[in-house]
C-alpha positions as CSV (number, residue, x, y, z in Angstrom):
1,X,-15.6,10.5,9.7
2,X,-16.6,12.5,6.6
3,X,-15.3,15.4,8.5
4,X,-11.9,14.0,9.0
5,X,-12.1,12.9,5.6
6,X,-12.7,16.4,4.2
7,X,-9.9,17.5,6.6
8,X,-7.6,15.3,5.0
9,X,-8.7,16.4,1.7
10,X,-8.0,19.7,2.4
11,X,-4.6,19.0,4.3
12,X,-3.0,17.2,1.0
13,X,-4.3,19.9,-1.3
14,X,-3.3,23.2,-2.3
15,X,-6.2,25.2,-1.2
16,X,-5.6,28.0,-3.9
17,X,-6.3,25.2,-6.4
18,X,-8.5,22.1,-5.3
19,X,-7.2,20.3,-7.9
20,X,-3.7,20.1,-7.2
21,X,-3.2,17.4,-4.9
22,X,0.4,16.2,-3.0
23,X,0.2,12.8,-3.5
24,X,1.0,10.6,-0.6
25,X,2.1,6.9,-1.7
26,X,1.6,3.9,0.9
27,X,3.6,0.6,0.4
28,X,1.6,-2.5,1.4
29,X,3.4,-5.4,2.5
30,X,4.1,-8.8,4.8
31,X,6.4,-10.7,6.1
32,X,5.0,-14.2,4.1
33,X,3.0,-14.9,1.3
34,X,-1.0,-16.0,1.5
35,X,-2.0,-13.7,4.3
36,X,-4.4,-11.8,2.1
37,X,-2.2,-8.7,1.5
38,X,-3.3,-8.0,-2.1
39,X,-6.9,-8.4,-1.5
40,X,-5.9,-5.9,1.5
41,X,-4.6,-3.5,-0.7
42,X,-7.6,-4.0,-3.4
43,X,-10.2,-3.3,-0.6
44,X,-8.6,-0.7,1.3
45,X,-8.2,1.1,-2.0
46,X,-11.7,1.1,-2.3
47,X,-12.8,2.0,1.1
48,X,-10.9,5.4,0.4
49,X,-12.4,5.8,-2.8
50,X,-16.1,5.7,-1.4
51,X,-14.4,8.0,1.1
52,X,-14.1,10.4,-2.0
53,X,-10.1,10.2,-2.9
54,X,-8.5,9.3,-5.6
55,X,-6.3,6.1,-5.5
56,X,-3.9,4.4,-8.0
57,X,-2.9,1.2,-6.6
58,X,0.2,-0.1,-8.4
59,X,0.7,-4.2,-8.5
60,X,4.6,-4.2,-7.7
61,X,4.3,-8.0,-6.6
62,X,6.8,-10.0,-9.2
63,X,5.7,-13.3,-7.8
64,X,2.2,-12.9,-7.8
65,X,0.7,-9.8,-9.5
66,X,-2.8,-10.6,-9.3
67,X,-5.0,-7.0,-8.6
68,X,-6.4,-7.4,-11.5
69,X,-7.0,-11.2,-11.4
70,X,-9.4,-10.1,-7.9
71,X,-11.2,-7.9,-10.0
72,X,-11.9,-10.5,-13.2
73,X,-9.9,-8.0,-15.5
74,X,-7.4,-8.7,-18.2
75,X,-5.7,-5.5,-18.9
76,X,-3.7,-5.2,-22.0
77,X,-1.2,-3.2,-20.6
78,X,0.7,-3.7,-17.6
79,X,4.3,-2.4,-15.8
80,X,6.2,-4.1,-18.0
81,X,5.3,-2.3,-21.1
82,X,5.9,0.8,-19.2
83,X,9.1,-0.7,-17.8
84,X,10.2,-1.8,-21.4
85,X,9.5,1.7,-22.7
86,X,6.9,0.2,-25.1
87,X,3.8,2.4,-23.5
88,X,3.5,5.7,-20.9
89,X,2.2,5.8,-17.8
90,X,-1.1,6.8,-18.8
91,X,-1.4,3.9,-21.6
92,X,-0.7,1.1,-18.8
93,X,-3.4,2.5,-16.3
94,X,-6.9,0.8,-16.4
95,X,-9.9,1.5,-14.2
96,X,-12.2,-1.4,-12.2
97,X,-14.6,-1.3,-9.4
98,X,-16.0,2.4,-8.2
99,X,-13.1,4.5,-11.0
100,X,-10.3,2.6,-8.5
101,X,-7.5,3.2,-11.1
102,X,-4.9,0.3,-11.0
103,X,-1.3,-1.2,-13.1
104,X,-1.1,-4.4,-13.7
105,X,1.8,-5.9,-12.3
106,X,4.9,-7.4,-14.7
107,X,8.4,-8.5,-14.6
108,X,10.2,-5.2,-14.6
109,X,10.7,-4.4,-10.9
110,X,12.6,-7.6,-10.2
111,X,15.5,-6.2,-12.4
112,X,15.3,-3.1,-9.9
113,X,18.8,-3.8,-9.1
114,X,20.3,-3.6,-12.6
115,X,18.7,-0.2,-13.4
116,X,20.8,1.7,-15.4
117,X,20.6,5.7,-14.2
118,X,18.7,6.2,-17.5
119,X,16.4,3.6,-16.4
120,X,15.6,5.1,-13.2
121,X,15.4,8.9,-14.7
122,X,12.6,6.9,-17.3
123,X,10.4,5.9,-14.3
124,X,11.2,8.5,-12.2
125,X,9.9,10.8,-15.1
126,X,6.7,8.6,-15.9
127,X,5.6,8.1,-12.5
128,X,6.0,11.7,-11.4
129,X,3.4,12.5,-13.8
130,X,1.1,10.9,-11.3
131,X,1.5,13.7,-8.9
132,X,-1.5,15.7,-8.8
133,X,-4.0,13.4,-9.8
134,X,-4.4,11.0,-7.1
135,X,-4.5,11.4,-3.3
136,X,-3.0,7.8,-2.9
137,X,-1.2,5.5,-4.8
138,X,-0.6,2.5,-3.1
139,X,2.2,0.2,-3.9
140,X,1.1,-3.8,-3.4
141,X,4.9,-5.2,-3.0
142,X,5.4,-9.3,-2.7
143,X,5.8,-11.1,0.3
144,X,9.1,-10.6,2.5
145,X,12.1,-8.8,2.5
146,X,13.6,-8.3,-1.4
147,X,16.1,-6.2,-2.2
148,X,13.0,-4.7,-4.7
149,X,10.5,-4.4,-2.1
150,X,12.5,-3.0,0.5
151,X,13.1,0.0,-1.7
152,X,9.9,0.8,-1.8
153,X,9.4,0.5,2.0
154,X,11.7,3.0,2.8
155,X,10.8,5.4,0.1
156,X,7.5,5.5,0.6
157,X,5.8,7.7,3.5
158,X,4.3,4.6,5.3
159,X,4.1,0.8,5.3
160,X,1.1,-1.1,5.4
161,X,2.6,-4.2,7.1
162,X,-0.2,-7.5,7.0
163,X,0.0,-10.2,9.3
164,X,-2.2,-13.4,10.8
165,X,-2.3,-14.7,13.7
166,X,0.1,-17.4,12.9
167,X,3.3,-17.9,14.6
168,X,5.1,-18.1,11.3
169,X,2.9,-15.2,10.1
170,X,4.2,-13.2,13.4
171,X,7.5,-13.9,13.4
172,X,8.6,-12.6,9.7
173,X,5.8,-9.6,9.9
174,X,8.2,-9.2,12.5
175,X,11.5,-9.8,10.8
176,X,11.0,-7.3,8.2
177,X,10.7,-4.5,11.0
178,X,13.9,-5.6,12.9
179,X,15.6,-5.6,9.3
180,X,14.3,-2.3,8.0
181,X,15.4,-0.9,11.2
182,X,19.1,-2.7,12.0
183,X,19.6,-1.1,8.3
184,X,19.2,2.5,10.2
185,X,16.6,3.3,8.4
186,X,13.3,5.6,9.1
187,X,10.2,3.7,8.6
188,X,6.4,4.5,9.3
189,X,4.8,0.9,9.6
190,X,1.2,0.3,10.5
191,X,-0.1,-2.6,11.2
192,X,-3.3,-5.2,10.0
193,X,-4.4,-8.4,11.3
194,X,-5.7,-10.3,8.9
195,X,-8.2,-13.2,9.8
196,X,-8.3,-12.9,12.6
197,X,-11.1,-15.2,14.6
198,X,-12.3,-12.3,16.9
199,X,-11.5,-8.6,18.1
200,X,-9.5,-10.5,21.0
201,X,-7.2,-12.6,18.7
202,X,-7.0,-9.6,16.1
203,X,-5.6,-7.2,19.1
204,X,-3.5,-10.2,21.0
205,X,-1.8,-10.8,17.6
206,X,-0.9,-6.8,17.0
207,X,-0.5,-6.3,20.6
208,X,2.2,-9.3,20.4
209,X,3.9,-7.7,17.7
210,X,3.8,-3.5,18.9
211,X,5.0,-4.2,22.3
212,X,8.1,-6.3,21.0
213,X,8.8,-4.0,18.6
214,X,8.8,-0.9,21.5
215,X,10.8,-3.5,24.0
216,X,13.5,-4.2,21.7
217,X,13.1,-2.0,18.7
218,X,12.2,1.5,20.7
219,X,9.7,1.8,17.7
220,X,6.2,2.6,17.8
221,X,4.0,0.8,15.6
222,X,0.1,2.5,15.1
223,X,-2.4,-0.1,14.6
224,X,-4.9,0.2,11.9
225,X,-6.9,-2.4,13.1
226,X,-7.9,-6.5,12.3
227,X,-9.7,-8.1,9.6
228,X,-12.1,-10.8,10.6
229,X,-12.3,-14.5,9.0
230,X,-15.2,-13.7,7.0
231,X,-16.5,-16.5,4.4
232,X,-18.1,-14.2,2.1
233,X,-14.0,-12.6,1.4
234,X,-13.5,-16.2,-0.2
235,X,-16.3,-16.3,-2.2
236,X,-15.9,-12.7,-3.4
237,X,-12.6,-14.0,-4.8
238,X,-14.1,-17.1,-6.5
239,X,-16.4,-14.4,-8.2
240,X,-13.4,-12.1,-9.0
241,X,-15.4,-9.0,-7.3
242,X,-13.6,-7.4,-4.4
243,X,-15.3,-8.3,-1.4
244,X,-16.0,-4.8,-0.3
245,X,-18.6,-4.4,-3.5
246,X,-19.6,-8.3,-3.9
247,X,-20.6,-8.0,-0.2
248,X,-20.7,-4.2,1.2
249,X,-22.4,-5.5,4.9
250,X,-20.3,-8.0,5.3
251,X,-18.2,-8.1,8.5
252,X,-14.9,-7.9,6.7
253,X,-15.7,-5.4,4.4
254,X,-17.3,-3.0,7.1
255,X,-14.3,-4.0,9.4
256,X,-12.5,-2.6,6.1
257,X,-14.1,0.6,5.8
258,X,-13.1,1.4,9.8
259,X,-10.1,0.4,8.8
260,X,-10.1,3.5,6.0
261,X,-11.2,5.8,8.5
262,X,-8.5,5.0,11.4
263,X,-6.1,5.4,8.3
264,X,-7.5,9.4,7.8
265,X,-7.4,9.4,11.4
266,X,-3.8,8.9,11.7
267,X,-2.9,11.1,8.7
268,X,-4.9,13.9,9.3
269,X,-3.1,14.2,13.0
270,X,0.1,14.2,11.4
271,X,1.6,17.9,11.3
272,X,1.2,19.2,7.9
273,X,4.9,20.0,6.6
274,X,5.9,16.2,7.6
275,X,2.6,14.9,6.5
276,X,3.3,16.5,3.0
277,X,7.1,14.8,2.9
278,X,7.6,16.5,-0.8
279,X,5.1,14.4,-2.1
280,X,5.2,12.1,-5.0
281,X,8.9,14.4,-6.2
282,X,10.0,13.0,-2.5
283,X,9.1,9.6,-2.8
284,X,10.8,9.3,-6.0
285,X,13.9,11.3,-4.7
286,X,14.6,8.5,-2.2
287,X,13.8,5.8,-4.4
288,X,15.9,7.0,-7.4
289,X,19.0,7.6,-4.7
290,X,18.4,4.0,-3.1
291,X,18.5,3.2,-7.0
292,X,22.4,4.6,-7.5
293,X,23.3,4.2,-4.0
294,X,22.5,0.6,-2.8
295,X,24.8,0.4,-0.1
């Protein structure tokens, strides 16, 4: 894997200049709440960090921002301020376990839908200044189908979509593809069982939910793979330590870390000019027209 990882390295970089990087953002969702998507995002973040990237992830969850709460941080700084225009970009971003750079979440993406055009150049401005610096930068969006989140769904160049094995879980995971797609629009989802009581379970769940979604949809959903029930991911967040460093050999976390390296996997076979997808500049293109244009 640390070929494929040094592959992928190479791919989103500009080989003249190591340094400049095309950064690829990833938007993490599901379809309901409490099915473990932010420690997902916290975790996976960290996985590709130990796989030598360099990762933002960015708490857009209004409901329940809570990154930093995993980690036992209070940050001084979070979206809002950046949001209010009280701080930059750089003044709002803090660093926890193994230099994984994070925001805090805040308030400001729920008025999404009121943006002025001035408010959208601001952010569109501020964030862009992120390009370069970080491989990823990973976008942990709340539960369901906002009007917010569903922004960032389609602007970003793929979806981390998190599901359980429950029916309810399921059925809304789901929802938000049939929704994202009767709205015509071009989505990359892959998909994560989440506590899942076995391998079996974990690939009867995603199996339940790909072939459905090809049947019906005509879509093709990559699975990234399935997260075990793991006891020690509970006490990791009693401790405030993600469980990937409170408990490396654990079978969650080094289900996490295959997880990472199926991720590279599927990147690095993705043909470089759609790969790239104008980088962070394309990301924010889409956004800021979904922005001005919400029809």
């Amino acid at each position: 894997m640390s070929d494929q990882a040094q592959q992928l390295r190479q791919l989103i970089s500009n080989q003249a200049d190591p340094a400049a990087i095309q950064t690829r953002v990833i938007a993490v969702t599901s379809g309901k709440g409490g099915v473990g998507k932010s420690n997902f995002t916290l975790n996976f973040a960290l996985q590709l960090r130990t796989r030598g990237f360099k990762v933002l992830v960015f708490d857009a969850d209004n409901g329940f921002a809570n990154i930093d709460v995993l980690m036992g941080l209070t940050p001084k700084f979070n979206l809002y301020h950046l949001l209010k225009r009280q701080k930059t970009i750089h003044e709002i971003i803090h660093t926890g376990y193994q230099e994984l750079d994070f925001i805090a979440g805040g308030s400001g993406f729920r008025e999404l839908a009121f943006w002025t055009e001035a408010d959208a150049q601001y952010f569109s401005d501020q964030v862009m200044q992120l390009n370069g610096k970080y491989h990823f930068v990973l976008f942990d969006l709340g539960a369901g189908l906002s009007k917010e989140s569903l922004k960032f769904i389609i602007s970003a160049h793929e979806t981390v979509l998190v599901t359980t094995p429950e029916p309810t879980s399921i059925t809304d995971a789901y929802a938000i593809i049939k929704m994202v797609q009767s709205m015509k629009h071009d989505v990359e989802f892959h998909l994560v069982v989440n506590r899942s009581g076995d391998d079996f379970e974990g690939k009867y769940t995603a199996d339940k939910i790909t072939l459905v979604a090809k049947q019906f949809l005509k879509m093709e959903i990559p699975i990234l793979g399935y997260l075990p029930e793991d006891p020690n991911v509970q006490k990791a967040v009693k401790k405030q330590v993600p469980f990937a460093v409170a408990f490396p050999n654990t079978a969650a976390a080094k289900q996490m870390g295959r997880i990472a390296d199926q991720y590279i996997r599927t990147v690095v076979s993705v043909p470089e000019k759609e790969h790239m997808n104008s980088g962070m500049k394309g990301f924010l293109n889409r956004m800021i027209r979904l922005i001005q244009n919400p029809s």
